[in-house]
Structure formats: C-alpha cells, structure tokens
N, C-alpha and C positions, 0 to 999 in steps of 0.2 A: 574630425579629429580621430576616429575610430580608423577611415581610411589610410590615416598617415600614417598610426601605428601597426595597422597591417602590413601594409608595405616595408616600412622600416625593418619589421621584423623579418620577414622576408628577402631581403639584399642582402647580399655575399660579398660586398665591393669591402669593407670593410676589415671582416674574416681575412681575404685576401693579401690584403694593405700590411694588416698584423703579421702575418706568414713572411711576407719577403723583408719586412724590416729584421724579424728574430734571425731568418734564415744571414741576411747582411752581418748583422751582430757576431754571429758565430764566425763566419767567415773572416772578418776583420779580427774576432778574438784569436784563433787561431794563428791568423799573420803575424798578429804581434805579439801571442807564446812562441812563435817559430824564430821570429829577430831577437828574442830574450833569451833563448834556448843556446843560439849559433853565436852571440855577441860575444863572448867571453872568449871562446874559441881562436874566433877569427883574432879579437885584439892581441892574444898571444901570439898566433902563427906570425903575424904582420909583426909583433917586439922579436922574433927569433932572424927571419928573413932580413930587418933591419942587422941585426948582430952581425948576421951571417956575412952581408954586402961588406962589410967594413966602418970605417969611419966615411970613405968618400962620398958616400951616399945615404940615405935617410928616404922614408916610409913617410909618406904625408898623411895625416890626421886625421881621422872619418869625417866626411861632407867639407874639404879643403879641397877647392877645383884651381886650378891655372897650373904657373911655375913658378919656379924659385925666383926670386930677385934677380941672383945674376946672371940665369936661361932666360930673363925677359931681355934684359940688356944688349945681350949677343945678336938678338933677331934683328 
C-alpha cells in the first residue's frame, strides 16, 4: 500500500488532464463572449440590409437554411 501511494503521488498524468480541460473551458468561454458580444450587432446590420433591399426581398432568420417556398417551386 505504501508503494501505491508513492507512485500515485508521483504521476503527472493527472496535473496534465487538469490543465487542458481549464485551458478547453477558457477557450470555449471566450467563443461564446465573442457570439454574445457581435450577436446584437449583426441582428441589426441584417434588420437594416432587410430595409434597405425593399419590400421584394427579406433576410432569413439566424440557423434558417434552404429557400423560400416559392424558389423551391420554380426548380
């Protein structure tokens, strides 16, 4: 038992482990101060852009992917 806890106390594998999960954390916290930061931003440039185009056209919705109904029609 004495052995085990020499060794144990001795291994870095651990230490290690600790380090790139905090370092991960920070890097993810970071991402997503930087999308919280720009979000407000971008939704107005994207409401002015809409204005600007007219009525014949329209600004699709954050994470809205394909077309409109009647661009799928036409194909």
């Amino acid at each position: 038992m004495i052995n085990f806890m020499k060794n144990f106390v001795k291994e870095e594998d651990g230490a290690v482990t600790v380090d790139w999960v905090v370092l991960t954390a920070a890097v993810v916290g970071l991402g997503v101060a930087g999308v919280a930061t720009v979000q407000g931003g971008i939704t107005g440039l994207a409401g002015k852009v809409e204005t600007e185009l007219g009525t014949n056209a329209s600004v699709v919705s954050l994470g809205t992917l394909g077309q409109s109904s009647g661009a799928a029609e036409e194909e």
